[in-house]
Each structure stands twice: as C-alpha cells, then as structure tokens.
C-alpha positions as CSV (number, residue, x, y, z in Angstrom):
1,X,-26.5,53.5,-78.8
2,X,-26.9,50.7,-76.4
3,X,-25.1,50.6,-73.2
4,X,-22.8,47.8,-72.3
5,X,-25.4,46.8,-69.5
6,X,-28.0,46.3,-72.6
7,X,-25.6,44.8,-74.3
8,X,-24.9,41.8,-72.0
9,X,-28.8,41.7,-70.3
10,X,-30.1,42.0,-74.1
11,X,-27.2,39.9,-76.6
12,X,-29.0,40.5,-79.6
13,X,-25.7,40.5,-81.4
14,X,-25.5,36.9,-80.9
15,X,-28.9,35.7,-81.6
16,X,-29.0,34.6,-85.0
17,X,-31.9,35.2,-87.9
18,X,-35.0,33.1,-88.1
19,X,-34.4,29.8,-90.8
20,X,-37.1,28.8,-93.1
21,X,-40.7,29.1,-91.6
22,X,-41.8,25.3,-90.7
23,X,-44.5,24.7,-93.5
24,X,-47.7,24.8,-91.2
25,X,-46.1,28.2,-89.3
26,X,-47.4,31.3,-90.1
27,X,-45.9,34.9,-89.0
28,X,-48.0,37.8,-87.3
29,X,-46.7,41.9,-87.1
30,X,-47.6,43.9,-84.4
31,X,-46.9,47.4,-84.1
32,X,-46.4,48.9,-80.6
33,X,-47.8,52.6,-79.7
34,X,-44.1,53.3,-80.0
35,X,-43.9,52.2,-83.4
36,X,-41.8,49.3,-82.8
37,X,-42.6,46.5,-85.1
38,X,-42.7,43.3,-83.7
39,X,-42.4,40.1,-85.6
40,X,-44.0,36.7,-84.5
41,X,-45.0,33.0,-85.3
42,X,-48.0,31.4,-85.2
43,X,-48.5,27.7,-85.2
44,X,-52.2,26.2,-85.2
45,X,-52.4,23.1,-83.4
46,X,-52.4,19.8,-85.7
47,X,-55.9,19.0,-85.0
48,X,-57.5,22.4,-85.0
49,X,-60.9,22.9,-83.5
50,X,-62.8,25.5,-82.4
51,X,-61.9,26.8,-79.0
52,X,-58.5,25.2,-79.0
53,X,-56.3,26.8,-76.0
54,X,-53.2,29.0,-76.2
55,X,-49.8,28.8,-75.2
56,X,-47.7,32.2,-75.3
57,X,-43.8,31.8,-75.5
58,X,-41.3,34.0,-73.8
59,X,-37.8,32.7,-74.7
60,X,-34.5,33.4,-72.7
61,X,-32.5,36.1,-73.7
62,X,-30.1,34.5,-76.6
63,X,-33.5,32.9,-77.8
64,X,-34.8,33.5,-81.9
65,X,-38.6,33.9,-81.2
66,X,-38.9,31.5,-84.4
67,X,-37.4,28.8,-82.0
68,X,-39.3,29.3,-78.9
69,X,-42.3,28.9,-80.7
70,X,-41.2,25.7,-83.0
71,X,-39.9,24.2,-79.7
72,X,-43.4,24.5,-78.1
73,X,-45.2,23.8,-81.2
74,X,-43.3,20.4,-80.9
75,X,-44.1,19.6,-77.0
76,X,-47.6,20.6,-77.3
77,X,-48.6,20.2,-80.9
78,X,-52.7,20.1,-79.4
79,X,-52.6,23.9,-78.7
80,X,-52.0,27.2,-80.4
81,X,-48.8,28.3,-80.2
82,X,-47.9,32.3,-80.4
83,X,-44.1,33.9,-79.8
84,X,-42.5,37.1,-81.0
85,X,-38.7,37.8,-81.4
86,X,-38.8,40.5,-78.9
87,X,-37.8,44.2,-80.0
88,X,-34.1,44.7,-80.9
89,X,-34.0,41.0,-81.7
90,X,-34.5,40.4,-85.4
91,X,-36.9,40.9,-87.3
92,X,-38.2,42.5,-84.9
93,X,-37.3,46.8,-84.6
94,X,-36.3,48.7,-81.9
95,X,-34.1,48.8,-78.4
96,X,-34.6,45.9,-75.7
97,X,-34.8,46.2,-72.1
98,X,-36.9,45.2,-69.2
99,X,-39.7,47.6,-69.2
100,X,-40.3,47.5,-73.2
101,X,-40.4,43.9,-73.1
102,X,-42.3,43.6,-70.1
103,X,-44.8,46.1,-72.0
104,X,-44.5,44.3,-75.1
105,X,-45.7,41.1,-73.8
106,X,-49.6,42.1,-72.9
107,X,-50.2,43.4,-76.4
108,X,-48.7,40.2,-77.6
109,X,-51.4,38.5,-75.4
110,X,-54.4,41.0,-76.7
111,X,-53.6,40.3,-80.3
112,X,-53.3,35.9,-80.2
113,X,-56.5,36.2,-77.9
114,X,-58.2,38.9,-80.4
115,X,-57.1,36.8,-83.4
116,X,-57.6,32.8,-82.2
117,X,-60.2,33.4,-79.5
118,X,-58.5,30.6,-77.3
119,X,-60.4,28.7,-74.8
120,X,-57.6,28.5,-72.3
121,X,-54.9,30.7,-72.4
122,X,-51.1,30.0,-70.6
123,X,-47.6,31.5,-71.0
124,X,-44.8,29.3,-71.0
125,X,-41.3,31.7,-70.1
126,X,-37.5,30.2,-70.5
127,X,-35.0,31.6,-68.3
128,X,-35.5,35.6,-68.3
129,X,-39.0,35.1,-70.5
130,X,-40.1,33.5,-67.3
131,X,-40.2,37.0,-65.9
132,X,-42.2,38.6,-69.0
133,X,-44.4,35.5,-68.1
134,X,-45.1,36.0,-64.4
135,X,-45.2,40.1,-65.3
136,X,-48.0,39.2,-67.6
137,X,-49.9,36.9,-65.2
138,X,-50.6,40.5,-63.3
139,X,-51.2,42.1,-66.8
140,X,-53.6,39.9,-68.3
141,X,-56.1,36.8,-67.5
142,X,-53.8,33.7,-67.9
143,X,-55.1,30.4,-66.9
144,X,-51.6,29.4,-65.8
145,X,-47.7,29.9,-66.1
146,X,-44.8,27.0,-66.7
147,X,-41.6,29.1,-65.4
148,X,-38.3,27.3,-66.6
149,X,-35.2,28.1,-64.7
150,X,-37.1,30.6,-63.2
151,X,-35.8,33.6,-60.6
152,X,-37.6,36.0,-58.4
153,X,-35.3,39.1,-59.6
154,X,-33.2,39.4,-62.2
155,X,-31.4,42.1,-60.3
156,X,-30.6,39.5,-57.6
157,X,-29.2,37.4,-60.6
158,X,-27.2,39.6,-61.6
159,X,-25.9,40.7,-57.7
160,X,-25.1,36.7,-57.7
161,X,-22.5,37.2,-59.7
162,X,-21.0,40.6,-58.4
163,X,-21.4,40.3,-54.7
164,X,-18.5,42.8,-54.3
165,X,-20.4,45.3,-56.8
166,X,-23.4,47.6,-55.1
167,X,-25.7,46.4,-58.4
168,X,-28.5,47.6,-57.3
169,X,-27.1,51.6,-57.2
170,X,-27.2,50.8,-61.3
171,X,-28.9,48.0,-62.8
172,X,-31.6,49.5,-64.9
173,X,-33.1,46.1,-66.4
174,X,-34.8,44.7,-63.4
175,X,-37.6,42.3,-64.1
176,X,-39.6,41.5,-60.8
177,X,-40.9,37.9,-61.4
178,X,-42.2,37.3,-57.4
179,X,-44.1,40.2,-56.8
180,X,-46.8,39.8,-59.8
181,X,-47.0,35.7,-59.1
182,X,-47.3,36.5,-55.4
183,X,-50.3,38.5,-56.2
184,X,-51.6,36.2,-59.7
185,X,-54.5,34.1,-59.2
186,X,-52.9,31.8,-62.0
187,X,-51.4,28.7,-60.8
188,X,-48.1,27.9,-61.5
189,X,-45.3,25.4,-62.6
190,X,-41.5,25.5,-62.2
191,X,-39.3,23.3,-63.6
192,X,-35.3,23.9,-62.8
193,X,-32.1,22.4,-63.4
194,X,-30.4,20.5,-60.8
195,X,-26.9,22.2,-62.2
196,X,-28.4,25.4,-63.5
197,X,-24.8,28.0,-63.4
198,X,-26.9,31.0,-64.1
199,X,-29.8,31.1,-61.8
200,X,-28.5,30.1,-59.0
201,X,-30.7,27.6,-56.9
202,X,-31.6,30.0,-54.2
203,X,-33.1,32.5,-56.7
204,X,-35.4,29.6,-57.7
205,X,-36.2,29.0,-54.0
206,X,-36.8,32.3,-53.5
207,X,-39.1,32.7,-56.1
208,X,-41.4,29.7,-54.5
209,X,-41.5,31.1,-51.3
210,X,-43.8,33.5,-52.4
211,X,-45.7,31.8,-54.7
212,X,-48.9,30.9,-53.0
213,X,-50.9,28.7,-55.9
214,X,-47.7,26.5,-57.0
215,X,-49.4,23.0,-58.8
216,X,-45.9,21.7,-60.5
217,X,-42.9,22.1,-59.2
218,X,-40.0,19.8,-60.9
219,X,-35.8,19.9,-60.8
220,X,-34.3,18.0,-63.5
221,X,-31.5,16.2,-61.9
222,X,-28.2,16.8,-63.8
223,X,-29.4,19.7,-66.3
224,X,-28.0,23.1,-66.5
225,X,-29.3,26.1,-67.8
226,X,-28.6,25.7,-71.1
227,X,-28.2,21.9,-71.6
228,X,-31.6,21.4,-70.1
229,X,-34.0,21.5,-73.4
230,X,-32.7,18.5,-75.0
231,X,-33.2,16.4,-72.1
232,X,-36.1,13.9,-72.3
233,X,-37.1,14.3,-68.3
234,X,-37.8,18.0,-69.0
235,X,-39.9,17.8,-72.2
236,X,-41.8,15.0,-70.5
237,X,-41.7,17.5,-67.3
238,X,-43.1,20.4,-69.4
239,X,-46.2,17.7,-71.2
240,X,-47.1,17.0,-67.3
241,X,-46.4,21.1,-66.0
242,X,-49.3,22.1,-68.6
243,X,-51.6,19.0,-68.3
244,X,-51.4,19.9,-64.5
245,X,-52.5,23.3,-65.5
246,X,-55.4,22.3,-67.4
247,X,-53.9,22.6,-70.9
C-alpha cells in the first residue's frame, strides 16, 4: 500500500502509458536484484558510428520514461539516448521512492554502457531526475551532468512549502543532489526557470554554492517549471549545456 507521502512525491497515478514506440526507438528490460523489472527506450543516434557518446535521462516525477527519452532523442539526435520509466511507473514494476530510484539509476548506467560501449557518457535530470542524476555522478564515471530546475534537497523543497510543518521529523523520500555534486569530479550544467513555482530559486542557489566544477549555468527568463520545455531559449540552452560538456 503506498503512503500518501509516496503518493504525492511519486504520482504514478497520473502519469499516463507509453504511445507507440517512434519507429527508430527500441525498448531495453532490466531486472533489479529485487526483481523489479524495469522498462526502457533506447534511441541510436541518426548517424551512428562507432564510439558514439551517451546521454542518460532522468525525468521529473509526472514524466513517462518513453517521453524523456524521445525529448532528448530530439535535442541531441548525434548521441545515444537511454531512459527507463522508473519502478512503479508503467511498464515498469514495483514501488517508487528515493532510495530505489536512486539505486535504480547506476544499473541503468552499467547496462547502456555494457550494451553501446559509449565514448562519452552524461546524464541529463528534469526536475527531481536531476537528483538521480547528481546521485549517480558519485555512483558511476559520468563525463558530465545537465541539471534542469535543479535543487540541492528535495527535503528542503518540500519544507518550502510547509514552513509551519517540522518536515524533516517525517519525510522519508529525501534525495540529496549537493552532497554527491560537491564531491563529483564531473562538471556540471544548470539551467532554471526564471518563474519556476516549484523549486524555489534559492534551492537552485543553494545547490550552486556547493558545486565546485559548474561550466553552464543558464535561467530562462520567464519559464516555469513546467512551461519551460517548450520554450525555444531552453532547448537551444540544453544544445549549448552539453556541447560545453564535451558532448
């Protein structure tokens, strides 16, 4: 049964299905050591090669896995594009929460780099995927991170909204994103909205304070958090975040 706790960090009730697999897509199944099955897309880039790089997708938390992958297929159609629905989300099995996805996310990484042999390898994370994303940059080699409406703890998110409520006596799905970056040798790129109304600005800020090895660092002037994907200035903004990486 999930708590109501899961149920708003984790709204897999409103995330719908997967549509029709774009034509040169391709899905992956991984099976975790606790038997969760995890369902992903795979998009080749449209002039393969050998030794083509890698870009990992973590989507935000009312993201289909399907979508976070077709959406980074389309910015940077050069590369290799991996993503899985994360568990509890469908098709994917089993129970979200911070840890499992957090977990999750380096076998995700073992199993593109095992099966496509990358030459570069980077994780691009939307909203609270940009936490599996920095959690991973202290998990696994990455050769750099693209953090979009990014936060330093999603427990401090969620205090923003409660400051009368002692959140931190029960919030159970904290997901640390300065601590690993702070300590990542991976260089790094934010991008943020100007009008984001769920991570509040000074999460953001907080976040680069303790990022030593920032290279991009971008607010799109007039976005919020979920308007902010459709906007030219940030897909042009996310192109220049991974060139400046070395994608």
């Amino acid at each position: 049964m999930i708590d109501i706790q899961t149920h708003f960090v984790f709204p897999t009730h409103a995330v719908g299905p997967a549509g029709p697999l774009p034509a040169n897509g391709e899905t992956w199944s991984l099976t975790t050591p606790d038997g969760t099955v995890l369902k992903g897309i795979h998009f080749p880039p449209l002039d393969a090669k050998p030794g083509s790089n890698l870009v990992l997708g973590f989507g935000g938390n009312g993201w289909n896995g399907q979508d976070v992958a077709d959406y980074l297929h389309n910015l940077y159609s050069g590369d290799h594009v991996v993503a899985f629905h994360y568990r509890g989300y469908r098709p994917s099995t089993g129970t979200p929460s911070a840890t499992a996805l957090i977990e999750d996310a380096p076998l995700v990484y073992d199993e593109a780099v095992k099966r496509l042999k990358p030459n570069k390898v980077f994780a691009a994370g939307f909203s609270i995927g940009s936490g599996i994303a920095a959690q991973l940059s202290a998990q696994r080699r990455l050769d750099g991170v693209v953090l979009v409406t990014p936060f330093d703890s999603l427990k401090s998110v969620a205090q923003s909204f409660y400051p009368w409520v002692p959140i931190a006596t029960f919030f159970h799905h904290e997901i640390d994103s300065a601590s690993p970056l702070e300590a990542s040798k991976a260089p790094a790129a934010i991008i943020a909205g100007a009008r984001d109304e769920i991570i509040a600005a000074e999460r953001t800020e907080a976040l680069r304070k303790r990022i030593p090895n920032i290279v991009f660092d971008r607010t799109i002037a007039g976005a919020g958090h979920n308007d902010i994907y459709g906007r030219s200035d940030f897909q042009t903004a996310m192109k220049e975040a991974l060139d400046t990486l070395g994608g």
